[in-house]
ChimeraX commands (.cxc) that place a marker at each C-alpha (Angstrom):
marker #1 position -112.93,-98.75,249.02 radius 0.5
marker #1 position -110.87,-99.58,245.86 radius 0.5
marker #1 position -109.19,-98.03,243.14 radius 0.5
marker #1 position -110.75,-97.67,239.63 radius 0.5
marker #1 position -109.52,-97.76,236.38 radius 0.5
marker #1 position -111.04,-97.20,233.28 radius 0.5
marker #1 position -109.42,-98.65,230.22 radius 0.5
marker #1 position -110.90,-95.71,228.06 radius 0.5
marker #1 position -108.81,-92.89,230.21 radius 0.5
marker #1 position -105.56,-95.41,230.21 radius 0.5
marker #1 position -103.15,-95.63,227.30 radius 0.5
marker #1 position -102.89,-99.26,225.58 radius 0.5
marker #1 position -99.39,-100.05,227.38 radius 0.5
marker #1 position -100.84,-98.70,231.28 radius 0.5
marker #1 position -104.14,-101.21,230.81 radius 0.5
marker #1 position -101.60,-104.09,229.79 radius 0.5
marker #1 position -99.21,-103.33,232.64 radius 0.5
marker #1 position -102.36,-103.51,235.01 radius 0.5
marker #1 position -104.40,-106.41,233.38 radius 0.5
marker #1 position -101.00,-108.73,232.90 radius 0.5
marker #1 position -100.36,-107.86,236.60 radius 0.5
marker #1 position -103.61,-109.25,238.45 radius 0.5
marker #1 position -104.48,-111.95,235.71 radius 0.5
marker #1 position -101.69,-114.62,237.15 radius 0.5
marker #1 position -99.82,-116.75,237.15 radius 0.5
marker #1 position -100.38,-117.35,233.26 radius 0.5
marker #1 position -98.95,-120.70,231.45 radius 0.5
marker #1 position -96.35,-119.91,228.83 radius 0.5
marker #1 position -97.07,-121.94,225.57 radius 0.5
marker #1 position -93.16,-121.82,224.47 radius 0.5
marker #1 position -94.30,-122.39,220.68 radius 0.5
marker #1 position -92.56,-123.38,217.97 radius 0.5
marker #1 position -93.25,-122.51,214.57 radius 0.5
marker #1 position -91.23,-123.06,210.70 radius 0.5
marker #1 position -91.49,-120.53,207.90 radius 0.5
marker #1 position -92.26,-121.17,204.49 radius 0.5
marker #1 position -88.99,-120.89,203.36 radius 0.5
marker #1 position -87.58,-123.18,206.03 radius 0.5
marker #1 position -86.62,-121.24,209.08 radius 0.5
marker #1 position -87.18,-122.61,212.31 radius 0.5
marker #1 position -88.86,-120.21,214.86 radius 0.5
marker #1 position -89.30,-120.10,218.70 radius 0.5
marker #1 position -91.26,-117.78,220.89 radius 0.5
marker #1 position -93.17,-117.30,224.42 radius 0.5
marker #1 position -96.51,-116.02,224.52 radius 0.5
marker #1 position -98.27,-115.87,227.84 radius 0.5
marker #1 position -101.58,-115.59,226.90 radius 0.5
marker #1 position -102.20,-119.46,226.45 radius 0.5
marker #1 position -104.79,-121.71,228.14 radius 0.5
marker #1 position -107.06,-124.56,226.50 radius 0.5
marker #1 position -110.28,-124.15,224.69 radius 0.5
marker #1 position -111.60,-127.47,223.96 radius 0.5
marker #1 position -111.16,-131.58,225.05 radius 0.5
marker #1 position -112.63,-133.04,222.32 radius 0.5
marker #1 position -111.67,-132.26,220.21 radius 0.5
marker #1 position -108.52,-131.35,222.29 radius 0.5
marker #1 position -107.83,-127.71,221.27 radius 0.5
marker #1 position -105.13,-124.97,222.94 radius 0.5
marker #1 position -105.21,-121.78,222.57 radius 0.5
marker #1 position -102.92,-118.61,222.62 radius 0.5
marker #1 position -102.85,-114.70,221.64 radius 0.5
marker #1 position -100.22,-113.56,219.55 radius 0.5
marker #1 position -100.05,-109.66,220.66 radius 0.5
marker #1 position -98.98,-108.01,217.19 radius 0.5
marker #1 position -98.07,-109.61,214.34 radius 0.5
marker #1 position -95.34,-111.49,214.77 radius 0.5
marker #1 position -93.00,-114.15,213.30 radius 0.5
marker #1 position -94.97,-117.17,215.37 radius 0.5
marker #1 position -98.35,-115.65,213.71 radius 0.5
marker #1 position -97.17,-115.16,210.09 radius 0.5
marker #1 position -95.54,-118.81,210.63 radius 0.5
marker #1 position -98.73,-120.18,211.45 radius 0.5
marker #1 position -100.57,-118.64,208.95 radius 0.5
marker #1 position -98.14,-119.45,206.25 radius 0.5
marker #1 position -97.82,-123.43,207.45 radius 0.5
marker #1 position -100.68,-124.08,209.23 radius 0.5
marker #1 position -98.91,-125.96,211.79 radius 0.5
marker #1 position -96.69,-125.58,215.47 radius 0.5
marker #1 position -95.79,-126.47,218.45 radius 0.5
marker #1 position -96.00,-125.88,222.34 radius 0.5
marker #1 position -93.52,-126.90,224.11 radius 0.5
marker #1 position -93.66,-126.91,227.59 radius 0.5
marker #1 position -91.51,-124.27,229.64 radius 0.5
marker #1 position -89.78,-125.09,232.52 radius 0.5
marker #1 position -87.93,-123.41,234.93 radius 0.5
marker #1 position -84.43,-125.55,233.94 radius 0.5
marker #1 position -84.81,-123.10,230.49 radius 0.5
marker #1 position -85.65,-120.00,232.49 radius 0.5
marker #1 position -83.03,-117.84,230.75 radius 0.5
marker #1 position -83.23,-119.61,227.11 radius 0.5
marker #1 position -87.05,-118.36,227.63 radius 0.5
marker #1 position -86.49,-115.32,227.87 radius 0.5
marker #1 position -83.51,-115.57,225.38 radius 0.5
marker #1 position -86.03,-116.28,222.75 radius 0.5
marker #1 position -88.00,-113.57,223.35 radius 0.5
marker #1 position -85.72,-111.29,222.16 radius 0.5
marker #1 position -87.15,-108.90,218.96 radius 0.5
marker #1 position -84.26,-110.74,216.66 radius 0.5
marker #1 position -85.13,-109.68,213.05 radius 0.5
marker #1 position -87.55,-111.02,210.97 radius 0.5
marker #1 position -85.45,-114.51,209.76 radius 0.5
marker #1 position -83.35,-114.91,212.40 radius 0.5
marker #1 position -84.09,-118.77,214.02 radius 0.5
marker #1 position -84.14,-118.18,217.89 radius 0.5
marker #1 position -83.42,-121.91,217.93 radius 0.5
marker #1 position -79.60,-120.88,216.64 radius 0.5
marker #1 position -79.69,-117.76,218.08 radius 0.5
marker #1 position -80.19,-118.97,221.80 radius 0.5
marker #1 position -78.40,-122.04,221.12 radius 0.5
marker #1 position -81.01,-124.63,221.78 radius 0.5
marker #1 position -81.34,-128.07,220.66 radius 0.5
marker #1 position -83.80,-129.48,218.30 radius 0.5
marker #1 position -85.99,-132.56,218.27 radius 0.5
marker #1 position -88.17,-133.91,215.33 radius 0.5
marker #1 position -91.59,-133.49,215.50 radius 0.5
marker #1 position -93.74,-136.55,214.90 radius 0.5
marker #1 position -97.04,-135.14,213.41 radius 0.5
marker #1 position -95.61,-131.24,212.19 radius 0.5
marker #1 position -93.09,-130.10,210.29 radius 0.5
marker #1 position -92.43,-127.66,213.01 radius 0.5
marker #1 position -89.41,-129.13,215.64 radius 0.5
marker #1 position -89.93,-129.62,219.39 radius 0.5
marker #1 position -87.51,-128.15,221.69 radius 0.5
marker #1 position -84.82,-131.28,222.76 radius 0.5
marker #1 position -84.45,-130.22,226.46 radius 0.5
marker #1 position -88.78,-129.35,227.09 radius 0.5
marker #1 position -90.48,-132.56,228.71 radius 0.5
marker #1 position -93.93,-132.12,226.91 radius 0.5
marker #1 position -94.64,-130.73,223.44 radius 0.5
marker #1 position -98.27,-130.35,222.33 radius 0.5
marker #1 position -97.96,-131.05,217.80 radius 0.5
marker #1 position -101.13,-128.64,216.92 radius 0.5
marker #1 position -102.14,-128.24,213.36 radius 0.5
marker #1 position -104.41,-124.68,213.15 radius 0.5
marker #1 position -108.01,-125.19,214.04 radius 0.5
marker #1 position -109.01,-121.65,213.20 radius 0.5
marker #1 position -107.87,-117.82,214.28 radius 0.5
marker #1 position -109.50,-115.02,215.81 radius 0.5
marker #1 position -108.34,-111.18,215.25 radius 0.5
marker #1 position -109.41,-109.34,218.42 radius 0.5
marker #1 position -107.80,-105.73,218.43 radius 0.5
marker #1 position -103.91,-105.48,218.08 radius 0.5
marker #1 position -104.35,-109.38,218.55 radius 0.5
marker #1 position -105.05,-112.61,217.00 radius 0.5
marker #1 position -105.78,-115.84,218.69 radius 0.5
marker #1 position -104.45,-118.95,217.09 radius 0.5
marker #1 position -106.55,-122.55,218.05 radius 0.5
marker #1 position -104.65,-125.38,217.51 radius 0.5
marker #1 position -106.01,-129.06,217.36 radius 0.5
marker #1 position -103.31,-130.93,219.19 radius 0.5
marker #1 position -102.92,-134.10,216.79 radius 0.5
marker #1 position -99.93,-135.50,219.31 radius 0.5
marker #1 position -98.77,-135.38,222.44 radius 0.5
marker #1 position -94.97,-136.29,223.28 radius 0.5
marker #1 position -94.31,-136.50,226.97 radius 0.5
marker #1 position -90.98,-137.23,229.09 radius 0.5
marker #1 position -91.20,-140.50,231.39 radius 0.5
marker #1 position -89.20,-138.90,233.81 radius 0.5
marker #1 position -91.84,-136.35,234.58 radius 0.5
marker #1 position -94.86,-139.48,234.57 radius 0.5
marker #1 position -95.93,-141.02,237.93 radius 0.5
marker #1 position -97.89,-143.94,237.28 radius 0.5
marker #1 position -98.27,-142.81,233.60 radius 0.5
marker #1 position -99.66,-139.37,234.51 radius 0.5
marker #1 position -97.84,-136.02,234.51 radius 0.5
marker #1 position -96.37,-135.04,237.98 radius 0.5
marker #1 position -96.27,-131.41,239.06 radius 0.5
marker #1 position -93.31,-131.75,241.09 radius 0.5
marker #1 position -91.56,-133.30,237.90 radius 0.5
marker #1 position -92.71,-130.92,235.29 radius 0.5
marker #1 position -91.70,-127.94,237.06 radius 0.5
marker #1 position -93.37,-125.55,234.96 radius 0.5
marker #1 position -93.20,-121.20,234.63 radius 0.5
marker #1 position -95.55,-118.80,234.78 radius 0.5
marker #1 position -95.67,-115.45,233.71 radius 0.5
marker #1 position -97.01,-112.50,236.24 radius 0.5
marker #1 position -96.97,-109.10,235.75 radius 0.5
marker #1 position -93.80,-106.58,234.71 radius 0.5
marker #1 position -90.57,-108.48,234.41 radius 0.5
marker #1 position -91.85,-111.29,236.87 radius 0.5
marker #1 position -91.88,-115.01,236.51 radius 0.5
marker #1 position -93.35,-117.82,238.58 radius 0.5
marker #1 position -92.50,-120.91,239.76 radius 0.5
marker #1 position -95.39,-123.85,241.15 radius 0.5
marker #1 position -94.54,-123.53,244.74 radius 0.5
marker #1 position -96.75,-125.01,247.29 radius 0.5
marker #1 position -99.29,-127.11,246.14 radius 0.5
marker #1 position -102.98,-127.17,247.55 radius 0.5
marker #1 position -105.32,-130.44,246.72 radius 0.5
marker #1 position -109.20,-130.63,247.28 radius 0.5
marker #1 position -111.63,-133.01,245.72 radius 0.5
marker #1 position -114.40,-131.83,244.06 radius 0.5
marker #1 position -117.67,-131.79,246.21 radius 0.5
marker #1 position -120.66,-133.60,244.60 radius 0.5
marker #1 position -124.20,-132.50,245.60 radius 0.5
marker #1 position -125.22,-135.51,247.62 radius 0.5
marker #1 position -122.36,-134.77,249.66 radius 0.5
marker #1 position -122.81,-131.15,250.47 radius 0.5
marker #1 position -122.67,-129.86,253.94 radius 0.5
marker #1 position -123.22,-126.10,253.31 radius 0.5
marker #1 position -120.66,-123.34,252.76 radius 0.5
marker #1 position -116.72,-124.22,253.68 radius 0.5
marker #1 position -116.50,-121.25,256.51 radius 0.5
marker #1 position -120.44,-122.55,257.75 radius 0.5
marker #1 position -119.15,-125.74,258.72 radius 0.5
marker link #1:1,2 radius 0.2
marker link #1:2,3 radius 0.2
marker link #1:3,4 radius 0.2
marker link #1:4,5 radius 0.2
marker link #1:5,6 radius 0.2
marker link #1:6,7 radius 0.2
marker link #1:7,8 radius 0.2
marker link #1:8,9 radius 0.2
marker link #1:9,10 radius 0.2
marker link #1:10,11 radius 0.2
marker link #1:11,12 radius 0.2
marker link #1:12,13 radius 0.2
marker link #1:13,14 radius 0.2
marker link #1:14,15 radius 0.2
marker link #1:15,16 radius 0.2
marker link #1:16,17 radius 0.2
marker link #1:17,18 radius 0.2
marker link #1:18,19 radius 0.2
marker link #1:19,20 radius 0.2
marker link #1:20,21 radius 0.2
marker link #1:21,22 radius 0.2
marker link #1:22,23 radius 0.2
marker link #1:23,24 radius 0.2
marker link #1:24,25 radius 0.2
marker link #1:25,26 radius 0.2
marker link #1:26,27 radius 0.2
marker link #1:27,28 radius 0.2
marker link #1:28,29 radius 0.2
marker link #1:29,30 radius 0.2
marker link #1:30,31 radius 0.2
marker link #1:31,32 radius 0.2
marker link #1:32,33 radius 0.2
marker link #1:33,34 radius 0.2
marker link #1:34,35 radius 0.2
marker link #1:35,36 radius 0.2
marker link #1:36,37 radius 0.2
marker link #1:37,38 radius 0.2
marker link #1:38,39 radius 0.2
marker link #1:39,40 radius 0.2
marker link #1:40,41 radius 0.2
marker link #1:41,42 radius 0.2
marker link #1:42,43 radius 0.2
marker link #1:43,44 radius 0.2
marker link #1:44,45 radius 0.2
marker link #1:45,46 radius 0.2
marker link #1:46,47 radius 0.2
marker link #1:47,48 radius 0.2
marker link #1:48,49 radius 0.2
marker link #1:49,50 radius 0.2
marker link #1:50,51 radius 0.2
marker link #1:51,52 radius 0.2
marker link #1:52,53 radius 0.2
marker link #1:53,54 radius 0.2
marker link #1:54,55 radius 0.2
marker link #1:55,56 radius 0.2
marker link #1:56,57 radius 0.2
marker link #1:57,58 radius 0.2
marker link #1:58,59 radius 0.2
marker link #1:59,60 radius 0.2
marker link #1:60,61 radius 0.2
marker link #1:61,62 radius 0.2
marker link #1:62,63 radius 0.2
marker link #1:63,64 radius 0.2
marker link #1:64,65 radius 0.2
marker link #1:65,66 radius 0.2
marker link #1:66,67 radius 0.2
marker link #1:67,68 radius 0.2
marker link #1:68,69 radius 0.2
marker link #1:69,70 radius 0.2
marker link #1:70,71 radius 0.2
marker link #1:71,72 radius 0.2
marker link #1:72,73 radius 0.2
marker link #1:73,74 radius 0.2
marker link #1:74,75 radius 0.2
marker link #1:75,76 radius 0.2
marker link #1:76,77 radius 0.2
marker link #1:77,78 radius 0.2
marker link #1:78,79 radius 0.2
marker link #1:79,80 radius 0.2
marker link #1:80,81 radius 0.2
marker link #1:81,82 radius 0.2
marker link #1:82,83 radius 0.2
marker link #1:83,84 radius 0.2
marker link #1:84,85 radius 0.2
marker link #1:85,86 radius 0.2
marker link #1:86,87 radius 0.2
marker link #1:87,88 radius 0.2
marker link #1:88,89 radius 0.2
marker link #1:89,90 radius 0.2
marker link #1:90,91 radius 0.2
marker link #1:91,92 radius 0.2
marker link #1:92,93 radius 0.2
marker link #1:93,94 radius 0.2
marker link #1:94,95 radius 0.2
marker link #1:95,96 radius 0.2
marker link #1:96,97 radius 0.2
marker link #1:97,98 radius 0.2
marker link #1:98,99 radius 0.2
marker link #1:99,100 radius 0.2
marker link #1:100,101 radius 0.2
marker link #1:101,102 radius 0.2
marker link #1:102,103 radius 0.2
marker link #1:103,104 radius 0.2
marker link #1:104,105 radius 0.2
marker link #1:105,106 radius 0.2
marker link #1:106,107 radius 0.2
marker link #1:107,108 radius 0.2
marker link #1:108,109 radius 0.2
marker link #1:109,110 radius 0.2
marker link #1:110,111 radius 0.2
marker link #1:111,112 radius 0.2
marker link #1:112,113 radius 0.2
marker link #1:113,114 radius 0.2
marker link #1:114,115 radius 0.2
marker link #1:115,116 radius 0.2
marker link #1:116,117 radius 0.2
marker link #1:117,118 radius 0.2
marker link #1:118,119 radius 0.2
marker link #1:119,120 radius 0.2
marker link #1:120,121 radius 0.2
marker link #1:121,122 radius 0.2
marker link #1:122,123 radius 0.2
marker link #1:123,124 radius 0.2
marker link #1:124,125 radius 0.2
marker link #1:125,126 radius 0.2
marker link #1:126,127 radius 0.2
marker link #1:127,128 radius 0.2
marker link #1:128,129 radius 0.2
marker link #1:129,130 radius 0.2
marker link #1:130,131 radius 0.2
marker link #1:131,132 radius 0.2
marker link #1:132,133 radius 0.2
marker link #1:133,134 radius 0.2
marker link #1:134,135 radius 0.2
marker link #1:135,136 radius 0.2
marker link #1:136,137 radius 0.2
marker link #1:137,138 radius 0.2
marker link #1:138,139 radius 0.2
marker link #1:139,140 radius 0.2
marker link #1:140,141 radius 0.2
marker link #1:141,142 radius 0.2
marker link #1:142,143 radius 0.2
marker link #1:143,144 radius 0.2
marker link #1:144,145 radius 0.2
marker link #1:145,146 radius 0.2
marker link #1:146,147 radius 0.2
marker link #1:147,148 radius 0.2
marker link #1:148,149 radius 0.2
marker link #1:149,150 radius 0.2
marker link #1:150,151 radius 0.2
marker link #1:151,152 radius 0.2
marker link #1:152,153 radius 0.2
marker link #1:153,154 radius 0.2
marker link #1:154,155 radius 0.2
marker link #1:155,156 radius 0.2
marker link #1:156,157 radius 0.2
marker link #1:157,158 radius 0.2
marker link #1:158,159 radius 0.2
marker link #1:159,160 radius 0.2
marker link #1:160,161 radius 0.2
marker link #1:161,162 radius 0.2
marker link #1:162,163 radius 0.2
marker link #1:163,164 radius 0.2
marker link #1:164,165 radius 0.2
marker link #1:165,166 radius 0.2
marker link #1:166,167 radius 0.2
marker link #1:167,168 radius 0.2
marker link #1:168,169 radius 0.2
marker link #1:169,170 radius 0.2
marker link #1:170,171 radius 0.2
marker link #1:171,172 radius 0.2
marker link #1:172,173 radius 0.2
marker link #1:173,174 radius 0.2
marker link #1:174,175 radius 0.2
marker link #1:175,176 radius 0.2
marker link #1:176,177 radius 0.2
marker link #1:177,178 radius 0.2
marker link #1:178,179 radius 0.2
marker link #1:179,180 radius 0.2
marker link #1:180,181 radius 0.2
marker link #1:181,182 radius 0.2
marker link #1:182,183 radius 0.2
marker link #1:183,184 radius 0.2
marker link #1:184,185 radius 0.2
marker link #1:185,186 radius 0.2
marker link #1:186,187 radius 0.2
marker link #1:187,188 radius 0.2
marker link #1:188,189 radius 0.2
marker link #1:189,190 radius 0.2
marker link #1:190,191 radius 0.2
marker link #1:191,192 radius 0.2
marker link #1:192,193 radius 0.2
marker link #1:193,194 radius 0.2
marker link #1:194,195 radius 0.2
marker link #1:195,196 radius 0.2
marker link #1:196,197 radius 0.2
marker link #1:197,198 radius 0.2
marker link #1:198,199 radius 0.2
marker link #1:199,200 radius 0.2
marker link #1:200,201 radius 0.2
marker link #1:201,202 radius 0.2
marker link #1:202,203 radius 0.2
marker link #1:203,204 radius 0.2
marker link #1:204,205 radius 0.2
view
């Protein structure tokens, strides 16, 4: 037996409550955006993954319109930085509703770093930022998803093993669902099986 729930007979806010708590853990793109006028924006969004290789492509939803979206669409440029658990609170910090102008960067106190590609600035204290210049946008609903081309890729070497990110080092969030966060805990490897090599299902053998 299970419980059902249709989205029609739910309210917008009880569906999101129940889809944002059994799609996790979700990747925080901690993304970084300027304004038109100069202002230096900073934001989580948690519904962020990657949609192409090559060309190298990430992707997030930006539920409402918000300062990150109207950036974006102003500049045609930002960043995602990577969030960590070190900046835990500064994450959350930054999203805060401030009003429309306010920098979250000066708000929250955090430290800036010049981009290399985009005007936009990295944060200082994240190990990896992702410079993404817009690829295109998608309006779904009360959302929009924003594609970004990454055109650069600035990574810490203290969170490189042998010139390739380390889990252990980067230490990244995750968002789950209500006021819950994740951290990586225990990590599981397997290698991919190829066909010659198949014995028949795992719990067969």
């Amino acid at each position: 037996m299970r419980t059902d729930f249709d989205p029609a007979a739910m309210s917008r806010n009880e569906f999101y409550k129940l889809l944002t708590a059994v799609v996790v853990p979700r990747p925080i793109a901690w993304v970084s955006t300027t304004s038109a006028d100069g202002t230096h924006n900073l934001a989580p969004h948690s519904f962020f993954t990657i949609a192409s290789v090559a060309p190298p492509v990430v992707q997030f939803s930006s539920v409402g319109r918000k300062d990150t979206l109207r950036n974006i669409e102003a500049t045609g440029e930002f960043v995602v930085n990577l969030a960590v658990e070190e900046s835990f609170e500064q994450i959350n910090d930054t999203g805060t509703d401030f009003p429309h102008g306010v920098s979250e960067f000066e708000a929250a106190g955090i430290e800036v770093e010049q981009s290399l590609r985009v005007k936009p600035p990295r944060v200082a204290g994240s190990p990896v930022a992702l410079e993404c210049e817009v690829h295109s946008t998608l309006g779904i609903g009360d959302s929009t998803v924003v594609f970004g081309r990454v055109v650069h890729a600035a990574v810490s070497p203290d969170v490189l093993v042998d010139g390739h990110p380390e889990i252990s080092r980067l230490r990244p969030l995750s968002r789950l669902g209500k006021d819950e966060w994740g951290t990586v805990g225990g990590v599981r490897e397997i290698s991919r099986i190829r066909h010659a090599d198949w014995r028949g299902p795992a719990g067969a053998r």
